[in-house]
N, C-alpha and C positions, 0 to 999 in steps of 0.2 A: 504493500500500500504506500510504501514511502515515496516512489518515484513520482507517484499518480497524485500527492500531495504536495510535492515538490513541482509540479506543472502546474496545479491550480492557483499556488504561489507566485510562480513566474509569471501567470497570467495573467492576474489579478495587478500586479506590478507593472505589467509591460502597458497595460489598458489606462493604469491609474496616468502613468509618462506620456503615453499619446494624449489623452482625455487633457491634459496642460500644455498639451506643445502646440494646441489646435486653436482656429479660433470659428464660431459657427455661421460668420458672415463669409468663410473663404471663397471664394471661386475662382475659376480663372478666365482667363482673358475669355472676349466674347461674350459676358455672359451681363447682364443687368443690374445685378445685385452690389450695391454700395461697398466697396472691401473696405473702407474704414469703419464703416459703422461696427458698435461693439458688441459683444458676444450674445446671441439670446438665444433662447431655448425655441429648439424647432421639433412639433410632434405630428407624427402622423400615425396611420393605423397598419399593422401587418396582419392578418389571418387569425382576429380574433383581438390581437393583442397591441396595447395602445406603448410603440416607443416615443423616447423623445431623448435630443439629443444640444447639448450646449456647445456642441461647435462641427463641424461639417466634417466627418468620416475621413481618416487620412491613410488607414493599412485597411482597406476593406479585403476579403475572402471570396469567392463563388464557391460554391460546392460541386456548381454543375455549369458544361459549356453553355447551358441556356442562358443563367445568370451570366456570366462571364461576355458573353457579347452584347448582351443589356448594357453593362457596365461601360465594354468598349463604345459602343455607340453613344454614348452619352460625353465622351474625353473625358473619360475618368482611368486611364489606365495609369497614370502616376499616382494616385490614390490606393490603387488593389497592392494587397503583401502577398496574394498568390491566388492561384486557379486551380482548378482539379477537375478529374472526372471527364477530361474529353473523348467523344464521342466518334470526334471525326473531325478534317481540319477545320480549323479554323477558316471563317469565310475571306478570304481575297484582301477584303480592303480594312480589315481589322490585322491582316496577321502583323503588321509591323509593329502596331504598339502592344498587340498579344507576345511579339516576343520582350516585350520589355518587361511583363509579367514573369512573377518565378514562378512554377507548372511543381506545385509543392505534391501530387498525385496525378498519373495518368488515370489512377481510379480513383474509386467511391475516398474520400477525407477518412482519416479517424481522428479521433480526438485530440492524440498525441500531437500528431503533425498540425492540427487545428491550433493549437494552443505554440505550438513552437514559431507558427510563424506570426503570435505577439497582434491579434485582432483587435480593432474596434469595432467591426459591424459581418456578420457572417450574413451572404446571400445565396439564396437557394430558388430553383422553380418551382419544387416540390416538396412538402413538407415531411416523407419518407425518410431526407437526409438526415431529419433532427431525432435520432432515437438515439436508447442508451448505447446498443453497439457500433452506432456508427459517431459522431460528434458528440453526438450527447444531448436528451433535448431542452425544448425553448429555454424549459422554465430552470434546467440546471446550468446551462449559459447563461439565463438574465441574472442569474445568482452573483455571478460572475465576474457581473459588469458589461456584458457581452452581448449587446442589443442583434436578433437575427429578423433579419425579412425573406417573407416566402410571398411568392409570385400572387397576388389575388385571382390568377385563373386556379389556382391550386384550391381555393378557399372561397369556392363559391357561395356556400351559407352563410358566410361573414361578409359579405358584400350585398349592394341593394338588388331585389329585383329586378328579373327582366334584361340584367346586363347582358351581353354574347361576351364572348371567350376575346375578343379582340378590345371592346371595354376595358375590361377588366384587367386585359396586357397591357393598352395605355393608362391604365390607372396605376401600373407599377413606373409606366415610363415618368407620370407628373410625381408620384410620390420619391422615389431615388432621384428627380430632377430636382424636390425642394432640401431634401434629407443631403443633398449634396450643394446645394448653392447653385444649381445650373440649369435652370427652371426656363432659360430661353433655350436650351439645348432639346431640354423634352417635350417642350411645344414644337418644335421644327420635327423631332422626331416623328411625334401623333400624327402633324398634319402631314408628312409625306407619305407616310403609311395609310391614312385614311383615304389619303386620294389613290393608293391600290382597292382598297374595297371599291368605293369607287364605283372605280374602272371593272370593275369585277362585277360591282350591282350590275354595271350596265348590260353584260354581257347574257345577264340571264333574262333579256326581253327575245333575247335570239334563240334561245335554246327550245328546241323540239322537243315536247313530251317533260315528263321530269325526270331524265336517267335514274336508275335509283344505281346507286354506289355502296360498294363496303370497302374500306381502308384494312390493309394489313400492313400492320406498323411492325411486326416481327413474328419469329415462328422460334419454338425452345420444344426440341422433340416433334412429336407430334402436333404440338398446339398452338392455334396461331391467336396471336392476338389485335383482335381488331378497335377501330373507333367507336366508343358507345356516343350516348346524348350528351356527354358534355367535355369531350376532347374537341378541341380545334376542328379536327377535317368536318364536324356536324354542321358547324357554322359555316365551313367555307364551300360545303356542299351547297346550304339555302344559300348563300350570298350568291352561287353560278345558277341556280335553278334549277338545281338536284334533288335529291335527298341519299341520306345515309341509312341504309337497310337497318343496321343497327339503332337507331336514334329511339327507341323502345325499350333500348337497357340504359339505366342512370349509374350509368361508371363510363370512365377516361378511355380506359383500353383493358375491357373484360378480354378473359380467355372464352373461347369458345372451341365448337370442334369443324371440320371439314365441312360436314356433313349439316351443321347446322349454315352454315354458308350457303353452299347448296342448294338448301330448303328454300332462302330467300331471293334463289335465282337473278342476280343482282345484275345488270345491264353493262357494266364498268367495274373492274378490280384496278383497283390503285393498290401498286406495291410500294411500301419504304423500303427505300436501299438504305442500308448500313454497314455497308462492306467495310468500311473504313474502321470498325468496332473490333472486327474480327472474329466472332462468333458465326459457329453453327448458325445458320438459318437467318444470318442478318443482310444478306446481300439479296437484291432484288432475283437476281438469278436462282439464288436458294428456294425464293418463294415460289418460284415460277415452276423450279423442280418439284418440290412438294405435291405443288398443286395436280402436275403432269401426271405424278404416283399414285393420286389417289383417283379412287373408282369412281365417286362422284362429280368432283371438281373438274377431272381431265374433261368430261360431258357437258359441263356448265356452256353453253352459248355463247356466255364472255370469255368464255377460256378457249373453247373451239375457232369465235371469230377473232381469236386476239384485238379484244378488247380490254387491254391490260395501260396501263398507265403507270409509268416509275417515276417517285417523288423523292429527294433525300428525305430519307426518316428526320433529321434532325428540323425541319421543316413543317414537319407534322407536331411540332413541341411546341409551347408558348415562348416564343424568345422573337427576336427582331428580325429572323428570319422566318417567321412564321407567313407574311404574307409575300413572299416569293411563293409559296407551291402555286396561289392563287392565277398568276400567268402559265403555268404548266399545265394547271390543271383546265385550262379554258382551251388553251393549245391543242392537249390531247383532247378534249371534248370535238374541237372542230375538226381535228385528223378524223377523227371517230365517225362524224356525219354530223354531232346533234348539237352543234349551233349555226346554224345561219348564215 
């Protein structure tokens, strides 16, 4: 126990040194916000739980690529003390100041390493990361000193009514834009992004019929797992003029089996490619093999007319690249026949 006491010590230390070395009016250039004016307490809400903070985040953490390119999109990457948990590369126009991030895990964080690399603010997409085996959770972090935000598309019951998953992402872009001092970075952010929905509303006045669609965001063994009613692809099905076959189960991305696929005879199979993970069954090609070996799926109509559609999985996640699949996904529709 002594080590595991001797980190919660370090921690507790390193948070106390940043928490004075900071001041909560910071930002940098570009950005609106007054840098002289003096320190004042900034609160907003994570997934339930109300932080607040007296001066603006200077070693933040991602737990996960999702968070992590939030963060870069925002020019916060001299701010983050590290990354973890990548997925797959990093996007294009981020990798520069992602290499200036230290990559403290290619996987899932643990605590140890949480605590070593001296946090003021842990961010996560999904609220899974915060358990005893893996970080450790919220409320044994807030103990800590250790303020954690999780994505409010993770935390849809703790958010208003009625939001879509795309909401809900912009509502983490304005809350990390004030918790950061850079609140004109994540208004530019919303609005570019919103003018992709958009362009996407638009696309569903052309679309023939309602394709109905089922998302396989990966496969582990046998079992693949697709989009339910409140993962991203649901919304970004209704925003082209689709629907998602699954949208009748309330989970993110339930397991289901072949065969119930199948049953729902879906018009369009969208695969996630995750080849980049390296896992069994994570590359589009995998799913497509699965699909070919089974007795029902090889039969499926979408599957015979190759009506298949490949999306990088990390696209299919709440993060900033969530509405890039949105031009793919209208692309492959009108390869397909069913827009206009």
């Amino acid at each position: 126990m002594r080590p595991a006491r001797l980190g919660i010590a370090a921690l507790a230390l390193a948070l106390a040194a940043v928490g004075c070395g900071t001041t909560a009016g910071h930002t940098d250039s570009g950005d609106t916000a007054d840098k002289k004016t003096e320190a004042r307490k900034t609160t907003v809400r994570s997934c339930g739980r109300e932080l607040s903070f007296h001066a603006a985040p200077q070693r933040a953490v991602a737990l996960d690529q999702s968070s992590a390119e939030v963060l870069l999109a925002l020019g916060l990457h001299q701010r983050m003390a590290g990354t973890s948990n990548l997925k797959t590369k990093i996007a294009p126009e981020y990798r520069d100041a992602y290499a200036q991030v230290p990559v403290l895990s290619p996987k899932i964080l643990s605590s140890e390493q949480l605590r070593a690399a001296a946090p003021d603010l842990a961010v996560a997409g999904f609220t899974d990361y915060f358990t005893k085996d893996r970080v450790g959770t919220r409320e044994e972090l807030a103990r800590l000193g250790l303020p954690s935000y999780v994505s409010a598309v993770d935390c849809p019951k703790h958010n208003q009514a009625g939001k879509s998953p795309f909401d809900l992402l912009f509502q983490d872009y304005t809350a990390l834009g004030t918790v950061f001092g850079v609140q004109d970075r994540a208004a530019r952010l919303v609005k570019e992004q919103r003018a992709v929905l958009d362009r996407a509303a638009r696309t569903a006045g052309r679309v023939r019929g309602e394709p109905r669609i089922v998302w396989v965001y990966s496969v582990y063994g046998d079992t693949p797992y697709v989009a339910g009613r409140s993962a991203m692809p649901s919304e970004m099905s209704r925003l082209v003029g689709a629907k998602n076959v699954f949208d009748d189960v309330d989970e993110d991305w339930p397991a289901v089996s072949w065969e119930q696929i199948a049953s729902r005879n879906p018009d369009v199979i969208v695969v996630g490619d995750l080849s980049e993970r390296g896992k069994p069954g994570d590359s589009a090609a995998d799913k497509v093999k699965a699909m070919r070996a089974d007795p029902l799926m090889s039969k499926l109509d979408a599957f015979t007319h190759q009506r298949v559609i490949e999306i990088p999985g990390t696209e299919m996640d709440p993060s900033v690249r969530a509405v890039s699949a949105l031009p793919r996904l209208t692309a492959g529709m009108k390869e397909l026949g069913y827009v206009r």
